[in-house]
N, C-alpha and C positions, 0 to 999 in steps of 0.2 A: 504494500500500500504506500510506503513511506515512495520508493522507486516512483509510483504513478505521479506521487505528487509532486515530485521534484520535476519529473519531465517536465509537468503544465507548465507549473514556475515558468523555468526554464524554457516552455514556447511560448509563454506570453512577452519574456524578457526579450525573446528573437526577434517579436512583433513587433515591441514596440520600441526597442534600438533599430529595425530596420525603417523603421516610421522616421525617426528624428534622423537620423543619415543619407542623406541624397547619392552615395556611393554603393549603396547597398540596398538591394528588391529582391522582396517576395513579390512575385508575380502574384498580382491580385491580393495583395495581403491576407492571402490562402493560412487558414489556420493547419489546414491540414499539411500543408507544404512547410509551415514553421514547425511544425510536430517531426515533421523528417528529418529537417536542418539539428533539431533539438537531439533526436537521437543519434544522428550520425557523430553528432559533436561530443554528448556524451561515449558513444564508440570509440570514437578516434582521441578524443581525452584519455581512455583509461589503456587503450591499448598501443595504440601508437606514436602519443608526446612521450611517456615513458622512455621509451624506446631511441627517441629523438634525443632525451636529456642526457643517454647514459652516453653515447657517440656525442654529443658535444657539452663533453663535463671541461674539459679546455678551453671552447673560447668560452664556456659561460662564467666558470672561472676570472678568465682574462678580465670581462667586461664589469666582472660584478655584479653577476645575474640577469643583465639589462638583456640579455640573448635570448632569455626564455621569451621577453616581450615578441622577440621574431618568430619563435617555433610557435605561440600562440596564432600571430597571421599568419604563417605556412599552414596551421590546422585548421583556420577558417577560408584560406583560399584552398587545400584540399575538398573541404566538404562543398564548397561550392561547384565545384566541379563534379561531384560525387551527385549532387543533388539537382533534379531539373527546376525551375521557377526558381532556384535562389542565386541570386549574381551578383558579386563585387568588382568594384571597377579597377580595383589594383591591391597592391600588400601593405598601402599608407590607409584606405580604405578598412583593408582585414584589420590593421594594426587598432585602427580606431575602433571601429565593431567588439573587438576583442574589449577593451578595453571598458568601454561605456555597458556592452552587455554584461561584464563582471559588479559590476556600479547599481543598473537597474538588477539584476539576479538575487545581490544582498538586499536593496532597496524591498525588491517582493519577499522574499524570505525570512525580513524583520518582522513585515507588516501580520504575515504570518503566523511568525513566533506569537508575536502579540498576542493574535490572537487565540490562541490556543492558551496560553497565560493569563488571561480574562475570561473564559470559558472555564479554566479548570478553578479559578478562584469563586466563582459565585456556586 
């Protein structure tokens, strides 16, 4: 359950960072097509940055971690390509997306907590 509900989270967050970003469409701000982006991003989060961090544990090192901000836009220009209806217009795009949807994701997941923090106290 907890899984179902992270997704939503997480496709409402892809809505509505894809809404505020003129570099970045969901064709027809398709919920169902933000549910796709949502899962593949959770996919390729758990299976494939991993992957990416331990092959570049050197420059992220070098940079002071600043690298990872790249491997996050490599993950979102991945899944755009992976996914039909969602299109980024380059990696300063991804880089942004990336970052704004980590912004709005806590934003909805506070709002959340809350609530379930209010509900379990009356």
């Amino acid at each position: 359950m907890r899984f179902i509900i992270q997704l939503i989270i997480s496709t409402l967050a892809v809505l509505i960072t894809a809404y505020l970003l003129p570099g970045v469409e969901i064709v027809d701000n398709n919920f169902f097509t933000a549910l796709i982006v949502a899962a593949v991003l959770a996919f390729l989060n758990a299976i494939v940055k991993p992957i990416m961090i331990i092959l570049t544990i050197p420059i992220t090192f070098v940079t002071l971690g600043l690298f990872l901000l790249v491997i996050n836009a490599l993950i979102i220009l991945l899944a755009a390509k992976i996914v039909d209806g969602f299109h980024v217009d380059g990696f300063w795009w991804a880089l942004l997306f990336s970052l704004i949807l980590s912004i709005v994701t806590s934003v909805l997941e506070s709002v959340g907590r809350n609530d379930q923090n209010n509900q379990k106290t009356i």
